[in-house]
N, C-alpha and C positions, 0 to 999 in steps of 0.2 A: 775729730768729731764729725757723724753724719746726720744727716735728719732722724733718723730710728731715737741714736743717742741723745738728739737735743732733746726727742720728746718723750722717753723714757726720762731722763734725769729729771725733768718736770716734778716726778712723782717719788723720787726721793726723799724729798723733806721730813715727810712725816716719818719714815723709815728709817733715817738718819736718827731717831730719837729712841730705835730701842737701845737697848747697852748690849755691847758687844757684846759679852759674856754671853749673854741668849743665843747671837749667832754660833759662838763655839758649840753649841750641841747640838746642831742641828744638823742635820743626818740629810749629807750632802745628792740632791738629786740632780738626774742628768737632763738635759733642756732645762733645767729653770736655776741654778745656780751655776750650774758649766756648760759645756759641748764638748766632743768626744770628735777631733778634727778626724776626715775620712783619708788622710795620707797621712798618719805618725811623723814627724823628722827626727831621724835618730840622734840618737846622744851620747855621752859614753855609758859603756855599763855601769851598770852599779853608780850611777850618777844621779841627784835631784839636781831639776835645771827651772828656773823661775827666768821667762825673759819680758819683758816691759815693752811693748810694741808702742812706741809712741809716736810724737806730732812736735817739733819746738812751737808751731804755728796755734796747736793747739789748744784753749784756757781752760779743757777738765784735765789735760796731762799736766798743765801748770799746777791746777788745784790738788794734784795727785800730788805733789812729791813731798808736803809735807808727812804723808801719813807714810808713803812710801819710805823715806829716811825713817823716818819711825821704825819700821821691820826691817831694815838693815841692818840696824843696832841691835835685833833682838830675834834673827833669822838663826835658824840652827847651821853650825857651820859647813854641813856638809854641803847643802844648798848651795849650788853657784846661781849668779845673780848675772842677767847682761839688760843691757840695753839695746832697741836696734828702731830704730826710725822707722816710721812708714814709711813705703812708696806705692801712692796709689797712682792712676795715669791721669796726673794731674803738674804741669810746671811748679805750680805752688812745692807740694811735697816733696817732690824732686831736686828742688832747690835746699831747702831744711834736711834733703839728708845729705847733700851736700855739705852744710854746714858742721853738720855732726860728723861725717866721717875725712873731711879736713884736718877738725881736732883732734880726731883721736891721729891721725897719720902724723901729726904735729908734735903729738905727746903731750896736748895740752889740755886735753877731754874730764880730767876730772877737775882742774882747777878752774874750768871757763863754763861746765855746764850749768851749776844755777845761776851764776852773772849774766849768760846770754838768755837765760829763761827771763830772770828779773827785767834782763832791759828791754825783751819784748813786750811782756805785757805789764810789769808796774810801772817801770820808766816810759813804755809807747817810744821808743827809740826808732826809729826806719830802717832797721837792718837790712832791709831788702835788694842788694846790690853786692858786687864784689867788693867795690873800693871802698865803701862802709863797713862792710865784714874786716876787711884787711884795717883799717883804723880802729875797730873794734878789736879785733885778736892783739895786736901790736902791746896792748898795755900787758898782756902774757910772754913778753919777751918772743914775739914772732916776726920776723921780719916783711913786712910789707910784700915786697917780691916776691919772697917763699909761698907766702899766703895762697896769693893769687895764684902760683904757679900750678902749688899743691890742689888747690881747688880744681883744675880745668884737668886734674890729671888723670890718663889711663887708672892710676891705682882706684883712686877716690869712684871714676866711675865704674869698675868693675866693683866695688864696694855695695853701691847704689843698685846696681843690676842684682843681684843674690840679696839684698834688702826687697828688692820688688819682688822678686821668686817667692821668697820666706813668706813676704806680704800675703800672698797669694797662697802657698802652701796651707799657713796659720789660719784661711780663712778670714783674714782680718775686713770687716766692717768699718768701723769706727773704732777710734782711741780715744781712750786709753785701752789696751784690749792685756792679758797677761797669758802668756803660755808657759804652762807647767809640765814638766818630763818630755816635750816634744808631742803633744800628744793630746792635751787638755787647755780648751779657751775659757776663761773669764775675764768678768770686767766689774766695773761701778753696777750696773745696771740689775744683771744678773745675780749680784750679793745683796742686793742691798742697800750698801750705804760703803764709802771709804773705808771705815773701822772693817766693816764685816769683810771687804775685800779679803783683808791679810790673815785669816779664818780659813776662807774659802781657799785661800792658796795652800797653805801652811796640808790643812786636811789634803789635798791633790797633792804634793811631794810626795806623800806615804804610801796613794792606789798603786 
């Protein structure tokens, strides 16, 4: 989340009230429900790619993922789906995609991502440290040492380094941001409203 997004989301609300349905026919333009990034990132061919640029730090990527799971039960299959953390030049985000790319090196990424979202922001947990992360991971069968090891490691930060490139490539602002074929940004702001988000994606798989 940046300043632009806190105070566009402001104006949300009322927009949040039409029905989706409306959104689907609406005949997708560029500046104001997407952007058209000026370096494409390839992908495979013949591939639709949806990727989720987010923030664990963040409370509209929290607020995103109920709707988010919603269209992953209901995404057409061919769509591959990733996730990939911000990295803006900030210790804060730097740190959270640290945390993210620990788990997934860990293999523990899809059982511990909503539990670490929950205990940042419903529970207000202090995750903000190594030896608290490693007492957090640990109830996913992670060994404390490993944790921390995995954490400080070569992989994790070359991980972090190509997060911050992509950050940069995708153009990213603020999160929650979505990039579709390598090639098209939207967000909350630009649809919409959540619902409309998954519209606005669904139509850019197909350009």
């Amino acid at each position: 989340m940046n300043r632009r997004h806190f105070l566009q989301s402001i104006g949300l609300t009322g927009l949040a009230l039409l029905a989706p349905n409306s959104w689907a026919k609406v005949e997708l333009m560029t500046g104001v429900h997407y952007k058209i990034l000026k370096s494409p990132v390839s992908i495979a061919p013949a591939k639709k790619q949806v990727v989720e640029v987010f923030g664990y730090s963040c409370p509209h990527c929290y607020h995103l993922e109920e709707s988010l799971n919603q269209w992953l039960k209901t995404k057409p299959e061919e769509i591959e789906f990733k996730r990939m953390p911000v990295v803006f030049n900030n210790p804060n985000w730097i740190f959270m995609a640290q945390v993210f790319f620990t788990a997934q090196e860990l293999g523990v990424l899809e059982q511990s991502h909503k539990p670490f979202f929950d205990a940042l922001h419903r529970d207000k947990k202090p995750l903000f440290n190594v030896d608290a992360l490693a007492d957090f991971y640990n109830q996913f069968g992670v060994d404390k040492k490993t944790y921390k090891d995995m954490f400080s490691s070569f992989t994790v930060q070359q991980h972090v380094r190509q997060a911050g490139k992509l950050t940069r490539q995708y153009e990213v602002e603020g999160v929650p941001a979505l990039i579709v074929n390598g090639k098209y940004l939207t967000d909350v702001p630009m649809a919409g409203s959540r619902e409309a988000l998954w519209d606005v994606v669904n139509q850019l798989t197909d350009k």
